[in-house]
N, C-alpha and C positions, 0 to 999 in steps of 0.2 A: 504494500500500500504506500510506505512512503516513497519509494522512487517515484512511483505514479502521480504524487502529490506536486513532487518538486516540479515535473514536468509539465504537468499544469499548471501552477504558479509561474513555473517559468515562461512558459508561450502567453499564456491568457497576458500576464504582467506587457512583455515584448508587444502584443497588439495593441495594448492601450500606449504603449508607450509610442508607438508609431503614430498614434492618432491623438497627441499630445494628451494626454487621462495617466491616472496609474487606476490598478488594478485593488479593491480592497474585499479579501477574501474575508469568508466565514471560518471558524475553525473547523478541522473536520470533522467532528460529531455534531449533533446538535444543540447537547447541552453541554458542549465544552468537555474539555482533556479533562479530567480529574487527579491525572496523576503527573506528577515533576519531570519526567524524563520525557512524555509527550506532550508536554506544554514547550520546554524548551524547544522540541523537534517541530513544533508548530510554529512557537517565533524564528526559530532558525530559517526553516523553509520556506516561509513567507520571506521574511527581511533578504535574505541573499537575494530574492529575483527581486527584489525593488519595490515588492507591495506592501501596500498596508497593513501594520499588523494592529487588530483590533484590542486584543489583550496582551501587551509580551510579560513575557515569566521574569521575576525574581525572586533569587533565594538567597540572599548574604551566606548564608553557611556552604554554597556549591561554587564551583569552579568557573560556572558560566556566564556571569558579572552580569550590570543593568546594563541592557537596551537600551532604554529610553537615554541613559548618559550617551552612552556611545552614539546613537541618531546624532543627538543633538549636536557635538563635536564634527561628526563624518560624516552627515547628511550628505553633503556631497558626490560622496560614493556610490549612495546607493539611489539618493534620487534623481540622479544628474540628469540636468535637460540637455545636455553636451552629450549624452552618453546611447550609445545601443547596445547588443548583444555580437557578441563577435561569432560569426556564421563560419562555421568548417574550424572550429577552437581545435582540435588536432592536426592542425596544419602548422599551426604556431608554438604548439605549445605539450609538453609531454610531462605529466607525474607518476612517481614513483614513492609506495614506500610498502614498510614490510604491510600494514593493513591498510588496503587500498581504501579511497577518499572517494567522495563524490565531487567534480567540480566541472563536468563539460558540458552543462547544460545553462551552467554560469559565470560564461567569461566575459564582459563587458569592456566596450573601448571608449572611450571621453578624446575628442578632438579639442586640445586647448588651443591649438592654435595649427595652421597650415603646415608647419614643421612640428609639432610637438602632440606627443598623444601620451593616454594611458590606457595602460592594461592592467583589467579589474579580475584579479581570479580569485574566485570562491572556494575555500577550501575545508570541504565537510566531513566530518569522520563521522561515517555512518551509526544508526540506534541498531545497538544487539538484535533488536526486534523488528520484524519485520513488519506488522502492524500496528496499530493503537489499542489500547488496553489490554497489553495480551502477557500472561503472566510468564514469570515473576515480575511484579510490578515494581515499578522504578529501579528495573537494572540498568545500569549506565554500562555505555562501550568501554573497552579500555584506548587508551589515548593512543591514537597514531601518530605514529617518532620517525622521524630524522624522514621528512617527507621534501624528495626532491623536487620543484618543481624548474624546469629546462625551456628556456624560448631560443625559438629559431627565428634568427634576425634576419629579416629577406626584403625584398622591396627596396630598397637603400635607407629602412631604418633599424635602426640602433641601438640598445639600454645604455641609456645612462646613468639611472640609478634606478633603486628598489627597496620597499617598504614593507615591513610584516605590520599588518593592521588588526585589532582584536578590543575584546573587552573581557573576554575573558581571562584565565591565568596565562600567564608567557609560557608558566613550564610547571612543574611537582611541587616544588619550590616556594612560588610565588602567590600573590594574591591577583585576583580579577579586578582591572579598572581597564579604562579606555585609554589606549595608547597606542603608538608604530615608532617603530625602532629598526633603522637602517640594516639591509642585507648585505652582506658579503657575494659583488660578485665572482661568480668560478667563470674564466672564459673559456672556450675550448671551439677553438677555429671559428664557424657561423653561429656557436650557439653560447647561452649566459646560462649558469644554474646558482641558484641559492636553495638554503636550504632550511629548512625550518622546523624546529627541535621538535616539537609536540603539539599536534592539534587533538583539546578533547573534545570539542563541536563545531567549531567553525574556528577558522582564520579568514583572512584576506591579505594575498600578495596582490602589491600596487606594482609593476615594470612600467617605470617614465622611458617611451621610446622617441626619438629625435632622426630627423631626417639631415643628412650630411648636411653640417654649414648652419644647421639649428638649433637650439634648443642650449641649454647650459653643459 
């Protein structure tokens, strides 16, 4: 059920977005998620493709920090009227980790300017569960680690720099607030890879790419 979900968020989201609108789903039951792990999976899934999210989850005691902080901060990202869905996202772009992610059904590009773009990847580590309220209730995944994500730089553009974006915790370690924090890039011939320690629900990699003779 949630792949299915995302897909639709993600298309329905994309039509409205073409026809200047966003998209403001229902949750998918219809008295609402009752449980913490498909609450989160409902603001995740919403939030990444750009729609509305009616109710988003927080829990101070969990890893998956406030929404509504991070909206307000990164609005940008996810509402951007600059921004579309990037069509054939395996053409540019390849992840890797030991527990594979969801993220090709939300890659997004923001044109800042004639030489200057970004690339918006969504980076989800799937619910243990394949459906909503399906027991054990509130098992959480475990955290997908050292998730590489590789762009192939073609066209005659470039990365010039790259951003881990999140609200929730950076890593085991840490606490959940809203922040990005500069990648390291790896070059290797046409292509860039950074790499990004641990996602427990979502991330977002930002790649600012520039066209020769552009951009900083």
């Amino acid at each position: 059920m949630w792949p299915a979900y995302l897909q639709y968020n993600a298309d329905l989201q994309e039509w409205h977005r073409q026809r200047g609108g966003y998209y403001n789903p229902y949750s998918p039951t219809r008295l609402g998620c009752p449980y913490a792990v498909d609450r989160i999976y409902d603001t995740v899934l919403c939030g990444c493709s750009g729609n509305y999210v009616q109710s988003a989850y927080y829990d101070s005691s969990l890893r998956f920090g406030n929404y509504a902080q991070f909206l307000t901060r990164y609005s940008a990202l996810v509402y951007a009227q600059d921004g579309s869905r990037l069509a054939e996202a395996g053409k540019w772009l390849e992840v890797k980790s030991a527990r594979p992610v969801w993220w090709e059904n939300v890659v997004y590009q923001r044109q800042r300017s004639p030489q200057e773009r970004q690339l918006v990847v969504n980076l989800i580590n799937p619910p243990a569960k394949a459906g909503i309220n399906e027991e054990p209730h509130d098992q959480f995944p475990p955290p997908a680690k050292d998730v590489a994500v590789r762009l192939r730089e073609q066209g005659g553009w470039q990365v010039s720099r790259a951003w881990l974006v999140m609200f929730e915790s950076q890593d085991e370690q840490s606490d959940p607030r809203p922040q990005h924090v500069p990648l390291r890039l790896q070059r290797q011939g046409a292509s860039v890879t950074v790499r990004v320690p641990c996602v427990f629900h979502w991330k977002l990699v930002v790649f600012e790419i520039t066209q020769a003779g552009g951009g900083r």
